[in-house]
C-alpha positions in Angstrom: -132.4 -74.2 93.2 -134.4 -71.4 94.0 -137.8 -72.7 94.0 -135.7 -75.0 96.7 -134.4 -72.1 98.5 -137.7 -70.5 98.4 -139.7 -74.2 99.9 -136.9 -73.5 102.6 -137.9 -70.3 103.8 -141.5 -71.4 103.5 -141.1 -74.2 105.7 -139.1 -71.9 108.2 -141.7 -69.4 108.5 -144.2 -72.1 108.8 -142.7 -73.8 111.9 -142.0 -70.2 113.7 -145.3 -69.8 113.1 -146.1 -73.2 114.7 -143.6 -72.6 117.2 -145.2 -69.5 118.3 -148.6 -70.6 118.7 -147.4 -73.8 120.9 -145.4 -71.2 123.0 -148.3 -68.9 123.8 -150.4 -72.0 124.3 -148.0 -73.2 126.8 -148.4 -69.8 128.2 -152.0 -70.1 128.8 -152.2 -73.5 129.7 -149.3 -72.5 132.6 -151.1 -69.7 133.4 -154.7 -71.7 134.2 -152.5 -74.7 136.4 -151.3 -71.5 139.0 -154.8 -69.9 138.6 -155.9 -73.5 139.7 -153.4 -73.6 143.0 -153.9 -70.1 143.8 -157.7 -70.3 143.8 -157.7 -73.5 146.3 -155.4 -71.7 148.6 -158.2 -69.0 148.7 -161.0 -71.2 149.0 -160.0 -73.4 151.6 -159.2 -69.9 153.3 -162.9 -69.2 153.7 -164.3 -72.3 153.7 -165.4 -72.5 157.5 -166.6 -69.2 157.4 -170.9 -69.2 156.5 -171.3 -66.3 153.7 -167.8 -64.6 153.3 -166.3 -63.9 149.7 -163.2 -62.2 149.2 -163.1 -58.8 147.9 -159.1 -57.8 147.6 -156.0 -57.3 149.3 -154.9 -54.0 150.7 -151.9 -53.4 153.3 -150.9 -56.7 153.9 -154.4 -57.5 154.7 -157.5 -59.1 153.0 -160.6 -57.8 152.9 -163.6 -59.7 152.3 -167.5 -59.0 152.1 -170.9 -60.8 151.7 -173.0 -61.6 148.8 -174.3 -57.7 148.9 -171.3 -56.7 147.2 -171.4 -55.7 143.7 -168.4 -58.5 143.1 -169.8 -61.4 144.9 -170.0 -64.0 142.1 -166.6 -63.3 140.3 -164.5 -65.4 143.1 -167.5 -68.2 142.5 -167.1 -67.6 138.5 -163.2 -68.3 138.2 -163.7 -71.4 140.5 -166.1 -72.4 138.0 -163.6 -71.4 134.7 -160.7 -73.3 136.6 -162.7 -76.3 137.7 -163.3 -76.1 133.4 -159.8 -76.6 132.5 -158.6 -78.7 135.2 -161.8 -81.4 136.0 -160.1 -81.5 139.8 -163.1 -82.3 141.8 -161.7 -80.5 145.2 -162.5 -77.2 142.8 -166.0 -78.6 141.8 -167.0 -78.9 145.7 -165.9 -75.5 146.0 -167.4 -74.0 142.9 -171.0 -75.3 144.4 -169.7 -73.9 148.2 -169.3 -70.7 147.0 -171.8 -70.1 144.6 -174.5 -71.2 146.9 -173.4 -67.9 149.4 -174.7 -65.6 146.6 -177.8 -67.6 145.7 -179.7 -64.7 147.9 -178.8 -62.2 145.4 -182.0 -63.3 142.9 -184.4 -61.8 145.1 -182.1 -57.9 145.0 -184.4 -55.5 143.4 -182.7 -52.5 144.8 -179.5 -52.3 142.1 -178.4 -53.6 138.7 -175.5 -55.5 139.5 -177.8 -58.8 140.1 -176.2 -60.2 136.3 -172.4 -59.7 138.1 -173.5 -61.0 140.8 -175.8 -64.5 139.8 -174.7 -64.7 135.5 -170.8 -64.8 136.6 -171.6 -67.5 139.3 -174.8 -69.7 139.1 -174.5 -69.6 135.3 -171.1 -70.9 134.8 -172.2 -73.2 137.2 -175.2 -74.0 135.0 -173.3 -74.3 131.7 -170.8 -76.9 133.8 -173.0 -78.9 135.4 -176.6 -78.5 133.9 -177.8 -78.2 137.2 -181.9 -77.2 137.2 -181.4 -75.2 140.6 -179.5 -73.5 139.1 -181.6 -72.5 136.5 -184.6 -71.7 138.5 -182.4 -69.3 140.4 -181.3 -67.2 137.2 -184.5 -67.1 135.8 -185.7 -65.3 139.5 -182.7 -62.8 139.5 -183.6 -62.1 135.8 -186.9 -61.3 137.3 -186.1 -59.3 140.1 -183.2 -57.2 137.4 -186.2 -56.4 135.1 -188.1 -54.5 138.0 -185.4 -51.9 137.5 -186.4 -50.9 134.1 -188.8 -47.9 133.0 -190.0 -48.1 129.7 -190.3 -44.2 130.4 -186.7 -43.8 130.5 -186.2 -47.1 128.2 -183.1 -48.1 130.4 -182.5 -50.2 133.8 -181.8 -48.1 136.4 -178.3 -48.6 137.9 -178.5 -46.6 141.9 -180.9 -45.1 143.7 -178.3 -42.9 145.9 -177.8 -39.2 145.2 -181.3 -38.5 144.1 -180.6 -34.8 144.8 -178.2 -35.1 141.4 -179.4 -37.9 139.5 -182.8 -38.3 138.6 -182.4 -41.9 136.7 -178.6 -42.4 136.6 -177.2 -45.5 134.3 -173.6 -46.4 134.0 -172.0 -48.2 131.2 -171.1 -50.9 133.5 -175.1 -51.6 133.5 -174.5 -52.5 130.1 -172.6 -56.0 131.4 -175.7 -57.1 133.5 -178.2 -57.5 129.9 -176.8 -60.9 129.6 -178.6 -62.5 132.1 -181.5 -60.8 130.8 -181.1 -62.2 127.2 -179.8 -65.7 129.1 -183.6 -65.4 130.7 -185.7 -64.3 127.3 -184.6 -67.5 125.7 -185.4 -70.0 128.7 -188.8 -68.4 129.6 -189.5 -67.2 125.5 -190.1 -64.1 127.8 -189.9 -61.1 124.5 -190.3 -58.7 126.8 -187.2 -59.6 128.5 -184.9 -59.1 125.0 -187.5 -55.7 124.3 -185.4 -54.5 128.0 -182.3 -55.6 126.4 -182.9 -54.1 123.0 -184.1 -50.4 124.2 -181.1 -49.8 127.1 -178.6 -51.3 124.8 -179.6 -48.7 121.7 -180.2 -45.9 124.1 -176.5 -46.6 125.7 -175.1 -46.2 122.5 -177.3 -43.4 121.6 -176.5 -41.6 124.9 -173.1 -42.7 126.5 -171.0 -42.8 123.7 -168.8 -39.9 121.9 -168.2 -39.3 118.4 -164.8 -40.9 119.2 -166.8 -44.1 120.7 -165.1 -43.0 124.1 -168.1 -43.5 126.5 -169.0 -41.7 129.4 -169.0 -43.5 133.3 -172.5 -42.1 134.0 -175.9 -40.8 132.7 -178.5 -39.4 134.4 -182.1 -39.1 132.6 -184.8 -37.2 132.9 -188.0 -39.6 134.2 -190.5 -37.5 132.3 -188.6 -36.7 128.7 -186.3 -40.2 129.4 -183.3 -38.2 127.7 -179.8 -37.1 129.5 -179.5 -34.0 131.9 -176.6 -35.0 133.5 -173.0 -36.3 132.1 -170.4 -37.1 134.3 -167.9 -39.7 136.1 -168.0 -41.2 139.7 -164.9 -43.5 139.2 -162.7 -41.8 136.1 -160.3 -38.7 135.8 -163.2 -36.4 135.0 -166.7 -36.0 133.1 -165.4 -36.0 129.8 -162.5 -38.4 130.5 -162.2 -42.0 129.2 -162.0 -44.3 132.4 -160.2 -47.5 131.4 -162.3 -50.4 133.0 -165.6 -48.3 131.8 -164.3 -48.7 128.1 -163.7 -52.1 128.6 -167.1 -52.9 130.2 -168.8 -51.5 126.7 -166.4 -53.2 124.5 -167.3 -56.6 126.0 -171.1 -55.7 126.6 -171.7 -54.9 122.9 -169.8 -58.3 121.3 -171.9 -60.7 123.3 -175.1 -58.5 122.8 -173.9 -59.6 119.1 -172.8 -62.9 120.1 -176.6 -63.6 121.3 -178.6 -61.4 118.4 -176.8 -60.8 115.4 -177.9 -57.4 115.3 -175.1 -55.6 113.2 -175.3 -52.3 115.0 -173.7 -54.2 117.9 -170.8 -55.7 115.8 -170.1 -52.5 114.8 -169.9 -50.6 117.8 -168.1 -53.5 119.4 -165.1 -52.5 116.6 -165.0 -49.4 116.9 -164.6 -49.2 120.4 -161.9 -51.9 120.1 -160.7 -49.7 117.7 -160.5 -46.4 120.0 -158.7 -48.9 122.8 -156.1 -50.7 120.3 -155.2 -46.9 118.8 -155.0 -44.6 121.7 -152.2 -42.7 122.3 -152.1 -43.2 125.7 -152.5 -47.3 125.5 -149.1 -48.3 126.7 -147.1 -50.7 124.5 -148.2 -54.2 126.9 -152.0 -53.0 126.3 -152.6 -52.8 130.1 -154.5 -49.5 130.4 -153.4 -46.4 133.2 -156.7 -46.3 135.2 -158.0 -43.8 132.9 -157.2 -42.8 129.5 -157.4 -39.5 129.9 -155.2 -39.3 133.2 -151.9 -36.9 133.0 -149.4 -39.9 133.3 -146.2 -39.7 135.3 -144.2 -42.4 136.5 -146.5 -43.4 139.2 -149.7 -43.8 137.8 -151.5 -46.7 138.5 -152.2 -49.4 135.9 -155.7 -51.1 135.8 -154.8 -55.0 135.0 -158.7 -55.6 135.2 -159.4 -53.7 132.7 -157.2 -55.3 130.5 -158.7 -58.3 131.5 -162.3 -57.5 130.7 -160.9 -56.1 127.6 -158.3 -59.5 126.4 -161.2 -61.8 127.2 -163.7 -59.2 124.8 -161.4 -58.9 122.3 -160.8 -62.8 121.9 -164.6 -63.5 121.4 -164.7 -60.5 119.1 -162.3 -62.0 117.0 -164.9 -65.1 115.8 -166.8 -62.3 114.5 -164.4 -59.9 112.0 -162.3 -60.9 109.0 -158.9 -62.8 108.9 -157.2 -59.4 109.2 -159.1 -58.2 111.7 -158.5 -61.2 113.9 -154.9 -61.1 113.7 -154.7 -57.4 115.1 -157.2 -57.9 118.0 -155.5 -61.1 118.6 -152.0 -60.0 118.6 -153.4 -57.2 121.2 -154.4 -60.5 123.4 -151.3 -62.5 123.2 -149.2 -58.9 124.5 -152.0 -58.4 127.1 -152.1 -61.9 128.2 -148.2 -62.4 128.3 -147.4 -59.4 130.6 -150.5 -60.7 132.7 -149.0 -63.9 133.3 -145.8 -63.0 133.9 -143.8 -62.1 137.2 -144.8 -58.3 136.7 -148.5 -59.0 137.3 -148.7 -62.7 138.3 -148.8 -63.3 142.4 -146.4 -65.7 143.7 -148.2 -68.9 145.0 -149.9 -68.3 148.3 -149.2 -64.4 148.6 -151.1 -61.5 146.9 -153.9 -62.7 150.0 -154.0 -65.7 147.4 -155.3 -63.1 144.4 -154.1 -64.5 141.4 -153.2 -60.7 139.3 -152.1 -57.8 141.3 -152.3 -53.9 140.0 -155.9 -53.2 139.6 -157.4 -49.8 140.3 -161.0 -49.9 141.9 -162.4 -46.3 142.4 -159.0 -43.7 142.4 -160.8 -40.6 142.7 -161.7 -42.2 146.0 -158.7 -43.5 146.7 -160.4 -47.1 147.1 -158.5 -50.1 145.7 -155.7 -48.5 144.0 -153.1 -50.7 142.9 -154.5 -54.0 144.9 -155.6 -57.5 143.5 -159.4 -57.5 142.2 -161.2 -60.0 141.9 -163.6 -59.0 139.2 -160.2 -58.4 137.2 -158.7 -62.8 138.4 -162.6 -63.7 136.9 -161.9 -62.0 133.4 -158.1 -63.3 133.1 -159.1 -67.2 133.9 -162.0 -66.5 131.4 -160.0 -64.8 128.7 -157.5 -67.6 129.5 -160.3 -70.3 128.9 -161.8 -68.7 126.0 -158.0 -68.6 124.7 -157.5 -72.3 125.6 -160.6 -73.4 123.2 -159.0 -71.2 120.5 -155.6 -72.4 120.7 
């Protein structure tokens, strides 16, 4: 009788279990369909007009910008993911529309965000449709990213504004763009390419990071010694704070620079940075970051939805990579970031939002630039944690 009782309970747990994991799945999958109607509302809004890309939605009005803007190929990039799950042609015509308005963008030499910009874009594009134009167009933004590095400094250059206070200045976002680069090395067998890759992604984690793997927004190096004189933020709370999206850019940057080279110190700096994010103190309950982590918070303070974005769809690759344990926690961390996401608190109604699919992301507060506004960098990282959920599922 009790071995029976015992089978019982067994069984129970097991179809919760099973229960469960069809629930979130039906989550997921819900949450790609509306990402599928709310991105062809937006594209068939700027499809008669040559060049234009939207940017966000701020006071009941859009704004929008060309392919010069650091986010040009995220609205391309989720067409691209959704086209993936769905197969609806319409969204394939537009993927290809919209990607082709950045294709300018392998010639920029004059900042680092050319991997946003063409990887996000033209090489979702490439890994859907195998197109060779594609290609070719990677492999000359690769190119043109490359002529940013010093092997002084060891590091691509991120700006080339405020020269009177940065000498060399990198942020950690830079770290994001190496993936075209290692993308490129493979194609071309071009070492030199992964040497680039190698050498800023040691010195980042030589440089940015803290003891408490806490990273710092910007670092500015000296061109002659190529180590740090200056510390400090543009977008965060302060020089020594913790800016959300920031620790989010280094936790995904270092588990695909894994991902692609199996170098262990990578793995490991990936974890503990998930580590610093999953335990903060300051990490509400949902997992959806305050705009900084080091931010006096008061009832007001604005969430940043994208970088819980950049960090569900980091965590879920980093998961293929740990033990069973380990996967459960990080993936638990998902399934609370990726429920609130997708729920009425964060998920637009269909056709407003300026047809955004997340709303409460914080851009640049100290500027008071994109504070509490759909992103669209953050809609690219949900429908790609969504689709890296949906193969996992």
């Amino acid at each position: 009788m009790r071995r029976y009782f015992l089978a019982l309970l067994l069984t129970g747990l097991l179809w919760n279990n099973l229960a469960h994991a069809q629930n979130f799945k039906t989550v997921v999958d819900q949450a790609l369909d509306f990402a599928e109607r709310q991105s062809l509302l937006m594209a068939r809004k700027y499809e008669h007009q040559p060049g234009v890309l939207p940017r966000s939605f701020e006071a009941g009005k859009s704004t929008i910008s060309d392919s010069r803007w650091w986010c040009s190929g995220f609205f391309p990039g989720s067409l691209w993911y959704v086209y993936e799950h769905s197969k609806n042609p319409a969204l394939l015509a537009f993927a290809k529309l919209y990607t082709a308005r950045v294709e300018r963008e392998k010639f920029t030499t004059d900042n680092h965000d050319v991997g946003f910009m063409l990887y996000c874009s033209f090489g979702n594009g490439l890994r859907l449709t195998n197109d060779t134009s594609y290609k070719a167009v990677l492999l000359k933004g690769a190119q043109s990213l490359a002529t940013r590095y010093d092997p002084k400094v060891g590091l691509i250059r991120s700006w080339d504004h405020n020269k009177a206070i940065w000498q060399y200045p990198v942020i950690i976002d830079n770290i994001m763009n190496l993936e075209l680069l290692l993308w490129a090395s493979k194609q071309s067998v071009n070492e030199q390419l992964k040497k680039i890759v190698l050498s800023h992604a040691d010195k980042t984690m030589e440089h940015h990071f803290r003891p408490d793997f806490s990273s710092y927004h910007v670092v500015s190096y000296n061109r002659q010694t190529g180590l740090p004189h200056k510390k400090q933020t543009h977008q965060g709370y302060a020089d020594d704070s913790a800016w959300s999206r920031g620790q989010a850019w280094g936790l995904y940057g270092y588990t695909y620079l894994y991902r692609e080279t199996r170098e262990k110190r990578y793995l490991d700096q990936a974890m503990h940075i998930a580590d610093f994010l999953i335990n903060h103190p300051k990490m509400p309950k949902d997992f959806i970051p305050y705009w900084d982590y080091d931010v006096p918070v008061q009832t007001n303070t604005p969430r940043d939805a994208s970088a819980a974005c950049i960090m569900a769809s980091a965590l879920t690759e980093l998961s293929d990579f740990v033990d069973a344990d380990t996967k459960k926690k990080y993936m638990e961390v998902v399934e609370k970031q990726i429920r609130t996401l997708a729920s009425d608190e964060y998920t637009a109604k269909l056709g407003e939002n300026g047809n955004f699919i997340l709303m409460h992301s914080t851009g640049a507060f100290p500027f008071k630039s994109e504070v509490d506004v759909p992103l669209t960098y953050a809609d690219y990282y949900y429908v790609e944690a969504l689709s890296r959920l949906k193969k996992r599922l």
